[in-house]
One Martini backbone bead per residue (centre of mass of N, CA, C, O) as a GRO file, in nm:
protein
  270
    1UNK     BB    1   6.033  -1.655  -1.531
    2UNK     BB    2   5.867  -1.950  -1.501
    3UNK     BB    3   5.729  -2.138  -1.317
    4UNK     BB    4   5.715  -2.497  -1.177
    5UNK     BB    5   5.486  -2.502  -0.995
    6UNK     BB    6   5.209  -2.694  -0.920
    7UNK     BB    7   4.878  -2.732  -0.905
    8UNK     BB    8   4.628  -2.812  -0.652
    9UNK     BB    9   4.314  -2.985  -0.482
   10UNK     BB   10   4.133  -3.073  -0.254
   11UNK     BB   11   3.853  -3.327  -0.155
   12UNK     BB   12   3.788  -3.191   0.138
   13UNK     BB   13   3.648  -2.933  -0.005
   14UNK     BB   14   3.476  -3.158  -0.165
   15UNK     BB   15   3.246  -3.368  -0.051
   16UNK     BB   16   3.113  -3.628  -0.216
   17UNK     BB   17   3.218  -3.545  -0.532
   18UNK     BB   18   3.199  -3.656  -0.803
   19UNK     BB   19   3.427  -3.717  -1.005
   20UNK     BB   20   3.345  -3.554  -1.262
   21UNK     BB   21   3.332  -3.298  -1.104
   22UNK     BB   22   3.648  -3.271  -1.002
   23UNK     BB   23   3.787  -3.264  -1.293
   24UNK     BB   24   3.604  -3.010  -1.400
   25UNK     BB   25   3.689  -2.835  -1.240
   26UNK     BB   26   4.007  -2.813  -1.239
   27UNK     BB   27   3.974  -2.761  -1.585
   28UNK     BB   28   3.852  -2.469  -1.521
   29UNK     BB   29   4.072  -2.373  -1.354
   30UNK     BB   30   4.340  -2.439  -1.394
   31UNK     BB   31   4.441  -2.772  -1.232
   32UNK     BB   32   4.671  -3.015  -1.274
   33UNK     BB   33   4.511  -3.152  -0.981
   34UNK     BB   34   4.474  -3.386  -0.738
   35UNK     BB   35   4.366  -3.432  -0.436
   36UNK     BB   36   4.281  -3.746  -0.253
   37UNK     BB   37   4.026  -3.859  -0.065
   38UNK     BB   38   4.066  -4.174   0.154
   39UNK     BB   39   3.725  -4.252   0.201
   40UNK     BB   40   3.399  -4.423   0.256
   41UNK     BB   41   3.288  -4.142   0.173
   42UNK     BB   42   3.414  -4.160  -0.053
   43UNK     BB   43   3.478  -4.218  -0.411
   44UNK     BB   44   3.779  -4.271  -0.298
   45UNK     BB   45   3.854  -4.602  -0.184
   46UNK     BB   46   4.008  -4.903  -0.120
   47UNK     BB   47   3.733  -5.084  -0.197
   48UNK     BB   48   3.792  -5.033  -0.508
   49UNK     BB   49   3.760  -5.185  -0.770
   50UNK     BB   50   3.933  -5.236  -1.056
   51UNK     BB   51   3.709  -5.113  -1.228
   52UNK     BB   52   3.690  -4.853  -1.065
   53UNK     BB   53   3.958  -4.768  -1.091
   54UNK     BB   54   3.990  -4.737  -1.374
   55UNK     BB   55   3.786  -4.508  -1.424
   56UNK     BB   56   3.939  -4.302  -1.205
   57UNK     BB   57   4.206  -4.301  -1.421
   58UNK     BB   58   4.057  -4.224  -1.693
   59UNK     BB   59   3.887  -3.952  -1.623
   60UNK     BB   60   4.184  -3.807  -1.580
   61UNK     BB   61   4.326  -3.856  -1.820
   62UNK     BB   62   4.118  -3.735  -2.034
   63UNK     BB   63   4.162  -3.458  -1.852
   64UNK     BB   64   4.481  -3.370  -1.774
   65UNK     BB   65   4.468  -3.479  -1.497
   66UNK     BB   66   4.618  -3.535  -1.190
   67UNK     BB   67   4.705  -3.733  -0.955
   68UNK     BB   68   4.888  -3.671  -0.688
   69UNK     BB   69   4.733  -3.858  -0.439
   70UNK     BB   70   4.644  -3.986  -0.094
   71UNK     BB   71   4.444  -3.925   0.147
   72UNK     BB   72   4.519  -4.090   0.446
   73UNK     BB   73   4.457  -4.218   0.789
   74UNK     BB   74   4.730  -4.322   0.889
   75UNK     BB   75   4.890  -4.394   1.241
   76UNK     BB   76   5.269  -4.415   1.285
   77UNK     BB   77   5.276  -4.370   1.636
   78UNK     BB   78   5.041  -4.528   1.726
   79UNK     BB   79   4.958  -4.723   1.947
   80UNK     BB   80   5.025  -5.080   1.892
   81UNK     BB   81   4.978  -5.244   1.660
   82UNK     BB   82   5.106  -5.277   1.388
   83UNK     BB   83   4.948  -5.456   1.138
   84UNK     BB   84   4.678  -5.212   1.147
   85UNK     BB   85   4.887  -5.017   0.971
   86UNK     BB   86   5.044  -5.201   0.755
   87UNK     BB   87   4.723  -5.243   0.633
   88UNK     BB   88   4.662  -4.950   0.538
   89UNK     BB   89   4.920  -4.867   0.364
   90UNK     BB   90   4.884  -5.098   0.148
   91UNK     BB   91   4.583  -5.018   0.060
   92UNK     BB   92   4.687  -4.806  -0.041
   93UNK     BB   93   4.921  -4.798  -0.243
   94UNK     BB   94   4.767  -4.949  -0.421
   95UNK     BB   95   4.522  -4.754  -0.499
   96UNK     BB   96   4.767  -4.610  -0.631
   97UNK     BB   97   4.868  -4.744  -0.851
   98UNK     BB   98   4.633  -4.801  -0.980
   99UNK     BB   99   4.580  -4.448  -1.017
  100UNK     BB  100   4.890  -4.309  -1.067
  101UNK     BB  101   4.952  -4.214  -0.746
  102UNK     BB  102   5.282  -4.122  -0.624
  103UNK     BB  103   5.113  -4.048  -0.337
  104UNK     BB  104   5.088  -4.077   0.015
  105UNK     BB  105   4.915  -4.012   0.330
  106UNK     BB  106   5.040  -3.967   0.653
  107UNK     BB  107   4.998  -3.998   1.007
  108UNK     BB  108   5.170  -3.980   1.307
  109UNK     BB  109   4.963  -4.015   1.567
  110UNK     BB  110   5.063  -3.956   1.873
  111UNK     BB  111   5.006  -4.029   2.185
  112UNK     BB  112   5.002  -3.902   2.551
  113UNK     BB  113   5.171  -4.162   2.656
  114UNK     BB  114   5.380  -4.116   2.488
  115UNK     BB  115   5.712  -4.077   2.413
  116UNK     BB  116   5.856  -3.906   2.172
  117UNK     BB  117   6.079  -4.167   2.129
  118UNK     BB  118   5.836  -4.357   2.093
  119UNK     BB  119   5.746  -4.254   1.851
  120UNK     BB  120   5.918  -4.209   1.666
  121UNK     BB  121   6.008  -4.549   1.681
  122UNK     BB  122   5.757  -4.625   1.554
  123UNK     BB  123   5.699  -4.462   1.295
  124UNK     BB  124   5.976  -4.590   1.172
  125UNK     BB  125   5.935  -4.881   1.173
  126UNK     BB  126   5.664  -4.842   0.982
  127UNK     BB  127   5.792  -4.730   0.766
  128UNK     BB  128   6.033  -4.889   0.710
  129UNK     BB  129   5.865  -5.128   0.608
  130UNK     BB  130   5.667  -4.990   0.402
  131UNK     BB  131   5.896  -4.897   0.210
  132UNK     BB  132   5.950  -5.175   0.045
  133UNK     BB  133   5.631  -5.187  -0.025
  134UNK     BB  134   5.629  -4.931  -0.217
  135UNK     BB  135   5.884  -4.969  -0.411
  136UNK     BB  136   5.740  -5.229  -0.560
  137UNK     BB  137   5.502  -4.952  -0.643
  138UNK     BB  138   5.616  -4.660  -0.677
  139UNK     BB  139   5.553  -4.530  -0.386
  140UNK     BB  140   5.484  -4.252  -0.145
  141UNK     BB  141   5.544  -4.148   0.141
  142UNK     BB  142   5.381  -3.892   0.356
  143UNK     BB  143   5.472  -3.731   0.617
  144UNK     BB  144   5.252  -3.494   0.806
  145UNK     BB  145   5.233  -3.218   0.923
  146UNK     BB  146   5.092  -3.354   1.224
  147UNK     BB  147   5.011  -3.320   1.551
  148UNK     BB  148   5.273  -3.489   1.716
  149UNK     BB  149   5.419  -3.356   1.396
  150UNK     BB  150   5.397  -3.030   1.306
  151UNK     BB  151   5.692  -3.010   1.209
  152UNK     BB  152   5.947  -3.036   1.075
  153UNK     BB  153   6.148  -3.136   1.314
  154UNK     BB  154   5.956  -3.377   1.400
  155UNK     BB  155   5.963  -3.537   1.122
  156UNK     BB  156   6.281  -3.574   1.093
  157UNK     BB  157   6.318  -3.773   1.330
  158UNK     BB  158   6.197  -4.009   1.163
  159UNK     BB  159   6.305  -3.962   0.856
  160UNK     BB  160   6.609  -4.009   1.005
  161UNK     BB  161   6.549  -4.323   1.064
  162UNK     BB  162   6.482  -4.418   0.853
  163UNK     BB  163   6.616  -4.373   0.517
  164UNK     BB  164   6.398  -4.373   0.273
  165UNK     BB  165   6.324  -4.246  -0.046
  166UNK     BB  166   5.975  -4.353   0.007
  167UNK     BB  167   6.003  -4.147   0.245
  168UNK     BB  168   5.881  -3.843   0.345
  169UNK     BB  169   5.712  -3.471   0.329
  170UNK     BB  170   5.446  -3.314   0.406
  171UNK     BB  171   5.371  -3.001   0.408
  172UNK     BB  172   5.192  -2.803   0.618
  173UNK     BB  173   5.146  -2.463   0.690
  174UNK     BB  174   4.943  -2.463   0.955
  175UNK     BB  175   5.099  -2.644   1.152
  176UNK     BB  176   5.388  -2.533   1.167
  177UNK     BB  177   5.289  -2.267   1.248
  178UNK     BB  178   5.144  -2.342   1.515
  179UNK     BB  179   5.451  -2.461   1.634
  180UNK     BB  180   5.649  -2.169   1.540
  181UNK     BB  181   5.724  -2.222   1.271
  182UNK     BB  182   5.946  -2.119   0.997
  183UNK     BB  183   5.954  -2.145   0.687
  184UNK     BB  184   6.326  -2.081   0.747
  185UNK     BB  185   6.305  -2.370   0.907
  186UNK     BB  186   6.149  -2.628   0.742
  187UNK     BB  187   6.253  -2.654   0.518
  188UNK     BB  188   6.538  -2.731   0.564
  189UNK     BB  189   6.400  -3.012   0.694
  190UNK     BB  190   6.242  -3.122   0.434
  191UNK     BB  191   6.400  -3.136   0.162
  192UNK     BB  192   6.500  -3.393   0.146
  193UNK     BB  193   6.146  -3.529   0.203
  194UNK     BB  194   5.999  -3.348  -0.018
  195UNK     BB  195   5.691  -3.379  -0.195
  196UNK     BB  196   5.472  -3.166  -0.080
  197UNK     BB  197   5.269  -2.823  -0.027
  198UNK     BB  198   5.009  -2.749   0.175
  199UNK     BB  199   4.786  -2.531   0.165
  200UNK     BB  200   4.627  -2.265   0.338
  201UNK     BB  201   4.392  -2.069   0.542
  202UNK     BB  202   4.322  -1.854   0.848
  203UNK     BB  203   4.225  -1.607   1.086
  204UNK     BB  204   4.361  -1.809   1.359
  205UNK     BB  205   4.481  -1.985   1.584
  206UNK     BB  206   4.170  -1.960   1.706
  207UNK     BB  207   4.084  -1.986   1.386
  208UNK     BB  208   4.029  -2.276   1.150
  209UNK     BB  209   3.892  -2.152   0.949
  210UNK     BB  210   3.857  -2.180   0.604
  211UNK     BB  211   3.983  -1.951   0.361
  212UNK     BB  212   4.073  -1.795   0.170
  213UNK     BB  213   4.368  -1.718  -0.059
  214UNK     BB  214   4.514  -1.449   0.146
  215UNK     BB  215   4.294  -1.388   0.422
  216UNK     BB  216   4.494  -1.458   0.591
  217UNK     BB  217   4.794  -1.543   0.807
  218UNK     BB  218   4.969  -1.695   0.660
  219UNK     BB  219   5.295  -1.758   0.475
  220UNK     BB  220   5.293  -1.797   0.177
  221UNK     BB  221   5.440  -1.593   0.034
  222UNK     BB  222   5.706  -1.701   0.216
  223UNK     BB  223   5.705  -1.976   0.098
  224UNK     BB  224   5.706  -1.953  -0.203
  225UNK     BB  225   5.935  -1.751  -0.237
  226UNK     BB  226   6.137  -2.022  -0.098
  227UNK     BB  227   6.098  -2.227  -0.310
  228UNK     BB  228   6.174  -2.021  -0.553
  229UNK     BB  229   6.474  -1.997  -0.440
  230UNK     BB  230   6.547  -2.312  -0.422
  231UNK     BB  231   6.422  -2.446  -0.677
  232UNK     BB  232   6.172  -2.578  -0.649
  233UNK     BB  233   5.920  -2.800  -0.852
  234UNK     BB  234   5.647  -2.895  -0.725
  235UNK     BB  235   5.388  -2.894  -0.513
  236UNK     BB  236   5.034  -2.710  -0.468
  237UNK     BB  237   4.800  -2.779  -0.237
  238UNK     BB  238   4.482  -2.699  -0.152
  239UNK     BB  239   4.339  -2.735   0.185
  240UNK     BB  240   4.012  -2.746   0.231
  241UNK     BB  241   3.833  -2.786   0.533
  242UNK     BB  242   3.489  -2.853   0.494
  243UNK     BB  243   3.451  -3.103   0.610
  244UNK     BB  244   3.465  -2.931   0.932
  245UNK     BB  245   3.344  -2.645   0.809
  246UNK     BB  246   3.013  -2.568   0.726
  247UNK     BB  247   3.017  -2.267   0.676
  248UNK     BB  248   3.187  -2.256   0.491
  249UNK     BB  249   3.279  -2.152   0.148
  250UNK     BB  250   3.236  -2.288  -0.102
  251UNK     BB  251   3.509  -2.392  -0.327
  252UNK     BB  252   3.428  -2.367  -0.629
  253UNK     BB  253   3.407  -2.045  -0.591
  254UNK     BB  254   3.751  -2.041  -0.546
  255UNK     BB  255   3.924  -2.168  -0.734
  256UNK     BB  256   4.016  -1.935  -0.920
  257UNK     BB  257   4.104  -1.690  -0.679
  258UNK     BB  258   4.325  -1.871  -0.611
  259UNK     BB  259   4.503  -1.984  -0.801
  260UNK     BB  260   4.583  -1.688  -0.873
  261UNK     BB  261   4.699  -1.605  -0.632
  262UNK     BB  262   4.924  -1.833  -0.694
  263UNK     BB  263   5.035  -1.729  -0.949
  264UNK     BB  264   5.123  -1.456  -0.838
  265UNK     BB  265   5.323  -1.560  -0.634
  266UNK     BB  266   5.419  -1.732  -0.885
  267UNK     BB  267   5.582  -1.462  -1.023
  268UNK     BB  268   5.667  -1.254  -0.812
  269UNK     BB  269   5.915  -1.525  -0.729
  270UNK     BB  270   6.088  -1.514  -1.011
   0.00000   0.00000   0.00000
């Protein structure tokens, strides 16, 4: 049996590489999409002209890589008014209409002031409201494994307040694993609002500077080996953390023996 997971990987691990260079990488490494970094350092953010918008669209499309995503970081359980978190989420939604991006990434950012129950029901809140112009424009909001909902566990509790088609889960499998959650725990409570998988390796607990594919501790293995009993058939993106960690070693040189590697691991569990 053949995979059905497609492979992509963020642009968090090239920072401010030109389009131009991130389709030519994909393409050459044989990744089906990419996920963009929404920042204005980066060359695709929310402030891009219409025919900015154009042009990174065109780009993607004549060299059949996928736009996966867009990942933004409006956070939705942060403390304060509602309106310039559902005014950031909003202009991320736009930009990825424009771009033909399917979905967008939120950060919980639950403040250490707030009760659980409190950042919970800010977060379902504003995806709630914000969930009907999603709706309007075809994209989905990713509520992402992170920060003070880190686990499958925490994300599903706002994920079932919502309760809208619209607001999803991104799984990030590095933070799950830090929350003390196991693969065969996440997946079932992602499940029914699973958009996408972000993958990524690091050295250790207390050191998450991030390696190639496969030399770290994470359970990438038994990740995948689940996904494909459960006959999942999303997306897979590899999440190089190097805008935060200099030292690490170039993305670019690492993309070919990464793919295989998933390519691996997603032939071994067919």
């Amino acid at each position: 049996m053949v995979h059905r997971m497609k492979l992509a990987f963020s642009t968090l691990g090239v920072p401010g590489l030109p389009i131009p260079d991130v389709v030519r990488l994909a393409a050459t490494h044989g990744y089906h999409g990419v996920e963009l970094r929404a920042h204005p350092e980066e060359p695709v953010h929310p402030g891009l002209h219409l025919p900015q918008r154009a042009d990174v669209a065109a780009e993607f499309k004549a060299a059949g890589i996928e736009i996966l995503g867009l990942a933004g970081y409006a956070r939705v359980a942060a403390p304060g008014d509602d309106e310039p978190v559902l005014q950031e989420i909003r202009d991320l939604l736009e930009l990825a209409r424009d771009l033909g991006a399917p979905f967008i990434r939120v950060f919980p950012g639950g403040g250490t002031d707030q009760s659980p129950e409190e950042a919970d029901a800010t977060a379902a809140r504003r995806l709630g409201t914000a969930a009907e112009y999603a709706a309007d424009l075809g994209v989905r909001i990713l509520l992402e494994t992170h920060d003070s909902h880190r686990t499958g566990a925490d994300a599903m509790r706002v994920l079932g307040l919502v309760g809208h088609r619209q607001v999803g889960a991104l799984w990030d499998v590095m933070h799950t694993w830090l929350g003390g959650e196991q693969p065969t725990s996440t997946f079932p409570a992602l499940s029914p609002y699973l958009g996408y998988v972000q993958v990524k390796d690091i050295a250790s607990a207390d050191d998450t500077t991030p390696l190639p594919l496969g030399a770290g501790v994470l359970p990438l293995t038994e990740c995948v080996e689940l996904l494909s009993r459960e006959g999942w058939d999303g997306w897979l993106c590899w999440e190089y953390e190097k805008r935060w960690y200099e030292t690490a070693a170039p993305l670019p040189d690492l993309l070919g023996p990464g793919r295989e590697h998933l390519a691996r691991l997603l032939n071994e569990s067919a």
